[in-house]
N, C-alpha and C positions, 0 to 999 in steps of 0.2 A: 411602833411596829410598822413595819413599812408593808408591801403589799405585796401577795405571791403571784397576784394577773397586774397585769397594767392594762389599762382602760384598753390599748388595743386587742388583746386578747381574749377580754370579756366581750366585745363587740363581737370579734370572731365568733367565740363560743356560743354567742345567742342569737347570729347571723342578723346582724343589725346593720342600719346603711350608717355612713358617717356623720350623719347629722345629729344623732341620739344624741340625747340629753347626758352630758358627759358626765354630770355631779350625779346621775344616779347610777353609770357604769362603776365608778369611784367606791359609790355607797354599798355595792354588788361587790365587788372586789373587796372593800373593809369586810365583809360581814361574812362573806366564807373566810378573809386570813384570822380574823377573832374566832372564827366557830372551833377552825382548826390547830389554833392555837390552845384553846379552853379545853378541847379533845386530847390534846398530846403535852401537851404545858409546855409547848418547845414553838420557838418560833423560825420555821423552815425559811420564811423572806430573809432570813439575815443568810442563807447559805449562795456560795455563788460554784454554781449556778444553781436552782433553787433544784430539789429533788421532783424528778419528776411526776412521781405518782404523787406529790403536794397539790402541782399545778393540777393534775388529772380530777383529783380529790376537789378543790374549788372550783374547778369546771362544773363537774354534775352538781356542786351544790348549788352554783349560782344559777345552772339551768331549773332544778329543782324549785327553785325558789319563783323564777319569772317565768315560766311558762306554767307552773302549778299557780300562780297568783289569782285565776279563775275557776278555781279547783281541781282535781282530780283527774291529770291526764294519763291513761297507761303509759305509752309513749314516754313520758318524761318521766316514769319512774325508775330512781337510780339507786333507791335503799338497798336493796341484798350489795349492787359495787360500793355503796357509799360505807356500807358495814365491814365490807372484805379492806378494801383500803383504809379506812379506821383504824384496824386492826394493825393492818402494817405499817402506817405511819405511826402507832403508839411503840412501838416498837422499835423504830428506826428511830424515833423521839428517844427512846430509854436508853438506845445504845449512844446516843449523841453525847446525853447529858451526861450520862455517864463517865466516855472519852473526857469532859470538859473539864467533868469535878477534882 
């Protein structure tokens, strides 16, 4: 499975300087395209260009992830968007697969 952020974009997304530790941007990026992969059983990184509410979708999760990593921020909570886009990339996942079969 290849990757729906490239390390430059999770940097972006988590307003990080350039120096960050790259193999854990990587690790950030693997771990939302797996989440949303397992979520939709479709894997969006093979489309070109990827769909955008995918990229949207692993943005809040990977902010989710690193700025809740010391618990509990309002601020960073993205679950009611991370459920509405859920939803709609299960969706767009069914009509994909769908198209393919």
């Amino acid at each position: 499975m290849n990757l729906i952020l490239t390390v430059e974009e999770v940097r972006e997304a988590l307003y990080l300087d350039y120096d960050y530790n790259v193999e854990e941007l990587e690790r950030l990026s693997q771990t939302a395209s797996s989440y949303l992969f397992e979520l939709t059983k479709y894997d969006f990184s093979q489309d070109n260009p990827i769909e955008p509410l995918a990229k949207q979708f692993a943005i809040m999760f990977i902010r989710s992830l690193f700025f809740g990593a010391d618990g509990y921020k309002k601020e960073h909570d993205y679950a009611v968007g991370m459920v509405s886009l859920g939803v709609h990339l299960q969706n767009i996942a069914k009509r994909k697969l769908e198209e393919d079969a």
